[in-house]
C-alpha positions in Angstrom: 3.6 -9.1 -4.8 3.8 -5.1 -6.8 0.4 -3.8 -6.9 -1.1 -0.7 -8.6 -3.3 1.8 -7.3 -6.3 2.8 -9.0 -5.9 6.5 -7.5 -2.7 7.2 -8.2 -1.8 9.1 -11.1 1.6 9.6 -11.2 3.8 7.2 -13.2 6.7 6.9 -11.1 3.8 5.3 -8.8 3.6 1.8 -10.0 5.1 -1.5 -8.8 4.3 -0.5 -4.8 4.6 -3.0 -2.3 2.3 -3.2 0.8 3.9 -2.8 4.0 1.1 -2.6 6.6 -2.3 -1.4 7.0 -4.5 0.8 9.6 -7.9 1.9 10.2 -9.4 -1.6 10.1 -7.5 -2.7 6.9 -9.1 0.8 5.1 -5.9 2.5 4.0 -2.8 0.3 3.1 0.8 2.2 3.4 2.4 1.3 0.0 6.4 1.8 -1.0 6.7 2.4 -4.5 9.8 1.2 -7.0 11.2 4.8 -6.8 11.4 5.1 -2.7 8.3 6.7 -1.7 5.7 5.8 1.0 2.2 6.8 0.9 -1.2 5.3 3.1 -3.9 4.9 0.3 -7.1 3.8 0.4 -7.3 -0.1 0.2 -10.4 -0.1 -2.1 -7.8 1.7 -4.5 -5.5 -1.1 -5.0 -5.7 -3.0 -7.9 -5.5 -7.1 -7.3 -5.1 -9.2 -3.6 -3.0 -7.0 -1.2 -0.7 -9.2 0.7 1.6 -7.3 3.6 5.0 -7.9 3.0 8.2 -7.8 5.6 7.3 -7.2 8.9 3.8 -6.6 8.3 2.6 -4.2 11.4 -0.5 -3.3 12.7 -1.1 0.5 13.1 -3.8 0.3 14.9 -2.5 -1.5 17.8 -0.6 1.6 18.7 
């Protein structure tokens, strides 16, 4: 499922997919279309956020 974020601002920053999540489900690390990976806050993501791949939970670490 792409998602957008709400705080990102650059344009070559849409389509992301949500890899895994930390911090209680607070930030969500996102790839976006273009190759980059960036933790952002989950309240920023626009729509249901649904871990794809091998979701993995940071916080077990």
């Amino acid at each position: 499922m792409m998602i957008q974020s709400k705080g990102v601002t650059n344009s070559q920053h849409k389509n992301g997919l949500c890899i895994a999540q930390r911090r209680g489900g607070k930030e969500t690390l996102v790839q976006w279309s273009n190759g980059d990976q960036r933790w952002i806050p989950s309240e920023d993501i626009d729509g249901k956020i649904v871990l794809v791949g091998g979701a993995y939970d940071y916080d077990e670490i």
